[in-house]
One Martini backbone bead per residue (centre of mass of N, CA, C, O) as a GRO file, in nm:
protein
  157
    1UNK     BB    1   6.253  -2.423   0.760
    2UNK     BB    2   6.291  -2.119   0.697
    3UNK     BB    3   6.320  -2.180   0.388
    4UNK     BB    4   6.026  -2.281   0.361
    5UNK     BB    5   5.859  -2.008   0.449
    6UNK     BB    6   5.990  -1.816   0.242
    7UNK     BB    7   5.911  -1.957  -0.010
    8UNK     BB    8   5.572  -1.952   0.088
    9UNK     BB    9   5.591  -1.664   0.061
   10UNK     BB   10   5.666  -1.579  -0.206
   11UNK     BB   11   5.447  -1.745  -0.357
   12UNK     BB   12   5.214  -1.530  -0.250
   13UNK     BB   13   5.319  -1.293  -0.368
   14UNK     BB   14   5.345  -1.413  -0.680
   15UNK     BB   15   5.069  -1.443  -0.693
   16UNK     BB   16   4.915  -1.212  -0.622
   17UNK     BB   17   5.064  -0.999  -0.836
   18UNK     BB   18   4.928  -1.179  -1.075
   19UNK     BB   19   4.665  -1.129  -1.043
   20UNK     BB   20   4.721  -0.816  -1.081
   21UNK     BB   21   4.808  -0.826  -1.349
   22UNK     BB   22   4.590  -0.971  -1.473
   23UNK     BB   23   4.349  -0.769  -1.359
   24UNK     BB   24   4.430  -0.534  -1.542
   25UNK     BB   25   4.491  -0.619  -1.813
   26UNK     BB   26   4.185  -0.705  -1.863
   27UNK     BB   27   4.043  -0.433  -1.811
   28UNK     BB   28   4.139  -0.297  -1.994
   29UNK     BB   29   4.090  -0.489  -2.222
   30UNK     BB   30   3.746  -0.368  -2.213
   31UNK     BB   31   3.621  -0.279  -2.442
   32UNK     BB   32   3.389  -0.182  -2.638
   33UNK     BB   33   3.193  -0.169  -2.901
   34UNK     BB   34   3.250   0.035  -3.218
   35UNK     BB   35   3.217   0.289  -3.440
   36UNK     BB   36   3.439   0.283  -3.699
   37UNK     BB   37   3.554   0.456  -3.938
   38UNK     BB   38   3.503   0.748  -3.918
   39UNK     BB   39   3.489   1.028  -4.189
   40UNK     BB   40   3.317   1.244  -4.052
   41UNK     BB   41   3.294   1.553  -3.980
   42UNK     BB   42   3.281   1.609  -3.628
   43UNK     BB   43   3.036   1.767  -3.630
   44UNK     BB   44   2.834   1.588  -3.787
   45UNK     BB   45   2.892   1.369  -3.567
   46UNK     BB   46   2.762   1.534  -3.334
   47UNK     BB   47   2.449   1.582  -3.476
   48UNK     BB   48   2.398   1.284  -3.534
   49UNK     BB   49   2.375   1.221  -3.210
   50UNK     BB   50   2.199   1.423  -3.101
   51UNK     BB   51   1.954   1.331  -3.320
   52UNK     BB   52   1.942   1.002  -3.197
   53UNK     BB   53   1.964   1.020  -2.906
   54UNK     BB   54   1.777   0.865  -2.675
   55UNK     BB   55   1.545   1.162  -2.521
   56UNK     BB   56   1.767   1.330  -2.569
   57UNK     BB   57   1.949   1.578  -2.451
   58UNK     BB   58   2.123   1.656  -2.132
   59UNK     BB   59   2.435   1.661  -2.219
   60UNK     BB   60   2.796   1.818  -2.285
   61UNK     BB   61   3.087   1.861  -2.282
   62UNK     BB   62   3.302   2.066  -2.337
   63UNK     BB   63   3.445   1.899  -2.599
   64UNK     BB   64   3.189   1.733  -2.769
   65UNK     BB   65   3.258   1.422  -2.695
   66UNK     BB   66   3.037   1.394  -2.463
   67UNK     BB   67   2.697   1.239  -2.482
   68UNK     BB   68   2.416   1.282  -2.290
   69UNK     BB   69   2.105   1.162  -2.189
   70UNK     BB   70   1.799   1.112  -2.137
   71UNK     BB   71   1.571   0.957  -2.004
   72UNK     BB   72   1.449   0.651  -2.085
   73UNK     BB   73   1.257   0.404  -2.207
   74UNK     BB   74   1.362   0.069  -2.193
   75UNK     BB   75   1.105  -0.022  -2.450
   76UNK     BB   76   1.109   0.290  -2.547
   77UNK     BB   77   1.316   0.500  -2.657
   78UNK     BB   78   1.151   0.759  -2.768
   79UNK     BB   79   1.109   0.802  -2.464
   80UNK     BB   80   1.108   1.050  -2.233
   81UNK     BB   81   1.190   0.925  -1.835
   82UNK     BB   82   1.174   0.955  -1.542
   83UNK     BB   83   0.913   0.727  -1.441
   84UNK     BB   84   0.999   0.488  -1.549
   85UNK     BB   85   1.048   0.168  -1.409
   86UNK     BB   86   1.254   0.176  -1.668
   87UNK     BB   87   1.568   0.337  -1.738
   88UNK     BB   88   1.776   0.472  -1.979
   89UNK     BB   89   2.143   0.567  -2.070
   90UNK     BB   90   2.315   0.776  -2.284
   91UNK     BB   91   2.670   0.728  -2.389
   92UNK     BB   92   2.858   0.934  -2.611
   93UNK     BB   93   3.164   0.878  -2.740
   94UNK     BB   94   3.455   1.050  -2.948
   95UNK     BB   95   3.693   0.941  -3.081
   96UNK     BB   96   3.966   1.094  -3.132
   97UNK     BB   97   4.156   1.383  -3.337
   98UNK     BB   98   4.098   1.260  -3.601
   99UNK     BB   99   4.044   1.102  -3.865
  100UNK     BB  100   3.923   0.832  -3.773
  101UNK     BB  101   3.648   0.777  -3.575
  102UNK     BB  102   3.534   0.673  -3.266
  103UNK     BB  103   3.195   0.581  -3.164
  104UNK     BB  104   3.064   0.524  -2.842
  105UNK     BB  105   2.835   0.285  -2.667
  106UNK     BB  106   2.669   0.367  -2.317
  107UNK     BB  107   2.373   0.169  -2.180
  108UNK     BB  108   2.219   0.255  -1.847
  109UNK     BB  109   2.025   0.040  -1.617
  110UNK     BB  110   1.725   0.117  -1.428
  111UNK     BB  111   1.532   0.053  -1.150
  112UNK     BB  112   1.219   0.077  -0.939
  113UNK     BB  113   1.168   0.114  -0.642
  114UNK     BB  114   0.930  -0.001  -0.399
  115UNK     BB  115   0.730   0.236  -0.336
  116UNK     BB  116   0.904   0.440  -0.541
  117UNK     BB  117   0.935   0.731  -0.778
  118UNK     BB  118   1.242   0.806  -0.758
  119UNK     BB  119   1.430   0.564  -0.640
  120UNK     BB  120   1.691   0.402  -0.803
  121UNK     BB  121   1.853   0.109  -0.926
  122UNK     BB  122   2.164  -0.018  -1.100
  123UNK     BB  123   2.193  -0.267  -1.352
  124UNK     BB  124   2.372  -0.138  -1.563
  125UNK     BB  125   2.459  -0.268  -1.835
  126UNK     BB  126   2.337  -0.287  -2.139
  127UNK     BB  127   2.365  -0.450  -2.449
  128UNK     BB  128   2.150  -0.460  -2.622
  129UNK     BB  129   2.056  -0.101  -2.568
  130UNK     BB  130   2.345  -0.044  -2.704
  131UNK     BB  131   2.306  -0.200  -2.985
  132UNK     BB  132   2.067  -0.034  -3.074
  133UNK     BB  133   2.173   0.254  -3.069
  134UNK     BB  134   2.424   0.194  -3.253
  135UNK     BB  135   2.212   0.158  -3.476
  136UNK     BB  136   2.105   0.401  -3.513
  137UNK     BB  137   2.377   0.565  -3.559
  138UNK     BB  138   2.496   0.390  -3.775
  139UNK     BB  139   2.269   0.450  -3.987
  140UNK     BB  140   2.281   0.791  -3.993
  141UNK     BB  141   2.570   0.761  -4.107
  142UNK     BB  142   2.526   0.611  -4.333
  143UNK     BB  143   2.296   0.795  -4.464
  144UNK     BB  144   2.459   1.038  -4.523
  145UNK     BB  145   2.507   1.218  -4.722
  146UNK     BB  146   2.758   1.235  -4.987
  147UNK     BB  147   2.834   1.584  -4.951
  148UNK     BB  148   3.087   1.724  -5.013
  149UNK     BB  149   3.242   2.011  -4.840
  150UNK     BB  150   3.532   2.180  -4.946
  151UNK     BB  151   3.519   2.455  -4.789
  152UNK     BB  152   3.420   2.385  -4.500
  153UNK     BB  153   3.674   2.094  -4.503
  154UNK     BB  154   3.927   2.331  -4.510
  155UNK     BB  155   4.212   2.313  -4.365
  156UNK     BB  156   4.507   2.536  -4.363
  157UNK     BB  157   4.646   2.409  -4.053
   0.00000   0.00000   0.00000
């Protein structure tokens, strides 16, 4: 009797443990998809970033690799928006330490709640407008006059 229930106490707590290390696995290995394998020098890739993402530029990171823009409207990229009925933020951020980067696009969608002018409810990330976005940077980056500039992409150290 003793026996049995510590076999199905055992169960229980071994149910726990995976289904917890089950939902840590899966949650990490969860990251969107970026523009991999970009080969233009740093400067370069942050500038092509900051003249595409729609609504203009609102913030950036310490160190240029995390870039938010400012509200825009989620109907049109191009217009920027803080009273828009539904508006979206875009955060590009650029992964690696050196060449390879990998450029990643995350675009969260507001909408406004009724009868409110300032408060939004965030209804979370939009796939599509994520798509849309990375399309745009990716097109830009492909885009980019192929001038190597050796002189300026020379580091001696």
């Amino acid at each position: 009797m003793i026996f049995g229930s510590l076999v199905v106490s055992f169960f229980r707590r071994l149910t726990v443990w995976l289904s917890l290390f089950s939902f840590t696995l899966l949650s990490s290995c969860a990251t969107t998809d970026g523009i991999k394998n970009v080969m233009l020098p740093l400067a370069v890739v942050r500038k092509i970033v900051m003249d595409n993402i729609p609504g203009g530029v609102r913030k950036e990171s310490m160190n240029g690799r995390e870039i938010t823009s400012q509200y825009f409207d989620a109907k049109e990229m191009d217009v920027p928006s803080e009273t828009a009925r539904e508006r979206g933020r875009a955060v590009v951020t650029i992964l690696g330490s050196r060449r390879p980067y990998t450029v990643q696009v995350v675009v969260t969608r507001e909408k406004r709640r009724k009868g409110s002018k300032k408060n939004y409810d965030k209804l979370g990330q939009d796939a599509a407008l994520t798509k849309a976005v990375r399309k745009r940077i990716k097109d830009a980056l492909d885009n980019r006059p192929a001038d190597i500039n050796v002189i300026d992409d020379f580091r001696a150290f």
